[in-house]
N, C-alpha and C positions, 0 to 999 in steps of 0.2 A: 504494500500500500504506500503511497507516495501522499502526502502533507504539508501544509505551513502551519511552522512556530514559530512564536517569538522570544524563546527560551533562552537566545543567545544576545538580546536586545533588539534586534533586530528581525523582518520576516525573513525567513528561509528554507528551504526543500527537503524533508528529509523523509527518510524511507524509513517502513516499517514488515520485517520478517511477521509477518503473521501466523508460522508454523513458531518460529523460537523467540517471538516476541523482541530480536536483535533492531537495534534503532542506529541508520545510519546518516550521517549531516552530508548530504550532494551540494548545497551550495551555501559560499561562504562569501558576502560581502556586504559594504555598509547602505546598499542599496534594498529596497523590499521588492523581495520575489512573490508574488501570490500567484491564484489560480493555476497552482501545477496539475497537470495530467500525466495519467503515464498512459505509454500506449498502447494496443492491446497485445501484442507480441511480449510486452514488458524489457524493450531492451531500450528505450528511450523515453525521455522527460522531458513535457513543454511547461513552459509557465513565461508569465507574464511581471517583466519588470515595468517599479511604476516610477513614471516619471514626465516630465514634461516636454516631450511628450512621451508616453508608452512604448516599451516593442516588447515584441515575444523573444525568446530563445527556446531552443530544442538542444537535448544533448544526450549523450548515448550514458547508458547508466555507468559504462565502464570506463568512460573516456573522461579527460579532465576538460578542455577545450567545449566550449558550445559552440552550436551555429544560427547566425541570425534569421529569424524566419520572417520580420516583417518589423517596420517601424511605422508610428503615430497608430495602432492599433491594439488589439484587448483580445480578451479569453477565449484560448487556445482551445481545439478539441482535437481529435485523432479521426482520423479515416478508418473503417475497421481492419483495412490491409497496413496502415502503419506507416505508409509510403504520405501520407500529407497531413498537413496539419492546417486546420480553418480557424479564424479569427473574422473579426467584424472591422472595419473602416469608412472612414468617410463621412459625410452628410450628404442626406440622410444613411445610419448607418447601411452598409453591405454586408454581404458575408463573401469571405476570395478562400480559394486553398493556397496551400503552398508546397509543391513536390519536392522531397528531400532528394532525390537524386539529381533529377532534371533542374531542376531551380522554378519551372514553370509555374506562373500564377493563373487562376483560373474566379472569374466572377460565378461564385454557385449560386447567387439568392440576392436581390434588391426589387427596392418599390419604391417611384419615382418621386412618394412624398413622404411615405411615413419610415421609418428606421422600423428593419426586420431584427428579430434579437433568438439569440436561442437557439439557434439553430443545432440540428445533431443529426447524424447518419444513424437510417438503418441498420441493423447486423449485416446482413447481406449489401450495404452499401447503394441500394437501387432507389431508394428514397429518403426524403429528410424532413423535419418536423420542425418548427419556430414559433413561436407567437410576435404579434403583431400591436404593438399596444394602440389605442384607440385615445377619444375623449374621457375627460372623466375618470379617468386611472382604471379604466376597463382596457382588458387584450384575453386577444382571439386565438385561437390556437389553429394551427394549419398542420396537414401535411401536403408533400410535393412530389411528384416525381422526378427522377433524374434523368436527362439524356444526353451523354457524352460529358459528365458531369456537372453540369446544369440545371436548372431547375425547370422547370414547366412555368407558361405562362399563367398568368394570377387566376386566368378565367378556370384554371385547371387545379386550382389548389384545391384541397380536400376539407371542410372546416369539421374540426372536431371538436371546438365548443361554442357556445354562440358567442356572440359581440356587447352582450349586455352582462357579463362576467367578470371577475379578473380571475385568472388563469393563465399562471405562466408557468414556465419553465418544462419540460419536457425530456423525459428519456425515455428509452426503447426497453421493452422487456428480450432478453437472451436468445427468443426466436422470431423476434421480431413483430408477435400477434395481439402486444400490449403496449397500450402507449402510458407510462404516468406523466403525473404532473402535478404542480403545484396549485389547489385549491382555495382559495379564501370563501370561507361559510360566511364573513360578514363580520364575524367575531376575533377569528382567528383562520391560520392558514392549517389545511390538510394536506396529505397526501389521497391523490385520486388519482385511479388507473381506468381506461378506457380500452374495453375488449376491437379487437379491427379486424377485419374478414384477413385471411392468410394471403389475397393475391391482389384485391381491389385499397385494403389498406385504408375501407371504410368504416366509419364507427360501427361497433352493432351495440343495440340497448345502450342501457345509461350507466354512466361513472359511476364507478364504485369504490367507496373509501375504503383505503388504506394504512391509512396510519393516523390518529390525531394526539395531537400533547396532551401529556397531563397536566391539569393545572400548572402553573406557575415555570408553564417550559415554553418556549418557541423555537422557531427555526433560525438559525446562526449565519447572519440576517437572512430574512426573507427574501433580500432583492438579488443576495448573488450565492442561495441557497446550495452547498456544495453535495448534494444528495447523487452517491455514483450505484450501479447496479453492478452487481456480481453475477454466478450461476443460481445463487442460492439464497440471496438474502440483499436487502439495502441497508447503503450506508450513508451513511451526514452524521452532519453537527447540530447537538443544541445548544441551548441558551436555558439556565434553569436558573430562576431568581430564588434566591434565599436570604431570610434578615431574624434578628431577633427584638421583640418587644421590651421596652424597658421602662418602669415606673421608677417616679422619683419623687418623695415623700418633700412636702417643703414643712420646713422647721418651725415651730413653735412657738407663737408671739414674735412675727418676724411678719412686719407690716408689708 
């Protein structure tokens, strides 16, 4: 599992053996690294340093050296072959890959007014999922197809939640036949997973909750919620408020 801490003063990248619990620091310097990914091969790490302006770097878990994958841009993701990494730029924002061999950039996903966010590949690589934020701090959730790694025009996008929502964030279940995502009941945020036909990649029936906080917990933040899927289980961060009560007796003939 790959991470950011601040345990050294600063954000930084570190790895976690989840069979021997061993914890290892990959990056060391006085800048902050967030949004690290690893990729699905696990022989490389993207993440995002922040600054003014942003770039990514990618770097092979064994090698000391990274390589630039894009600057004045944000939050990296993997291609499921390992071979690209996507980020967001521009205004309004895009989403572009970036080929680690080739160097080649490629435009997967924009809309001529509003910034697409979110974006993520299917397992199989043949389609991609985003939300679209709207008015009102309402967003829409889509999927698209790919062809020749691009996206299908808007007329063709797929909506998997309505427009009078908020509903962000989005990842793929293992075979591809669930989509989650991030919920807001009104209250607070859930997790909801949305079942999709195995070839048309259409909703079928309605959302069904997944996960919700207990009391006194939320998601670590909401807006850039790092919630990753495995074979077998999800994983994220919370936030769990905790205090204690104190009375304080005031003194005796003390005006």
């Amino acid at each position: 599992m790959v991470f950011v801490t601040d345990r050294t003063g600063t954000p930084e990248i570190w790895l976690r053996d989840l069979a021997s619990g061993k914890e290892t620091q990959l990056t060391a310097s006085p800048e902050n690294e967030i949004r690290a990914r690893i990729s699905p091969d696990g022989n490389w790490v993207a993440y995002e340093v922040q600054g003014k302006p942003g770039y990514i770097l990618a770097r092979q878990i064994d090698a000391q050296e990274p390589r630039t994958v894009c600057r004045e841009c944000s939050n990296p993701h993997w291609s499921p072959d390992s071979e690209r990494v996507s980020y967001y730029t521009g205004s309004p924002l895009r989403y572009e890959t970036y080929h680690l061999r080739s160097g080649e950039r490629v435009v997967v996903l924009q809309h001529p007014k509003r910034a697409v966010q979110n974006m993520r590949f299917s397992p199989d690589g043949g389609w991609i999922s985003f939300h679209l934020p709207g008015e009102g701090g309402f967003a829409q959730i889509f999927i698209a197809r790919l062809n020749n790694g691009k996206a299908t025009p808007e007329g063709e996008w797929i909506p998997i939640t309505t427009s009078d929502k908020r509903d962000y964030h989005t990842w793929w279940s293992p075979k591809g036949n669930q989509l989650y995502f991030l919920h807001d009941t009104g209250n607070e945020f859930e997790v909801a997973a949305q079942q999709l036909h195995p070839l048309s990649k259409r909703p079928q029936g309605a959302p069904i909750p997944i996960f919700k906080p207990k009391s006194g917990q939320q998601f670590s933040p909401p807006a850039v919620v790092g919630l990753s899927i495995s074979r077998d289980r999800l994983v994220f961060a919370m936030e769990e408020s905790r205090g204690n009560l104190w009375k304080l007796e005031r003194e005796r003939n003390v005006p």
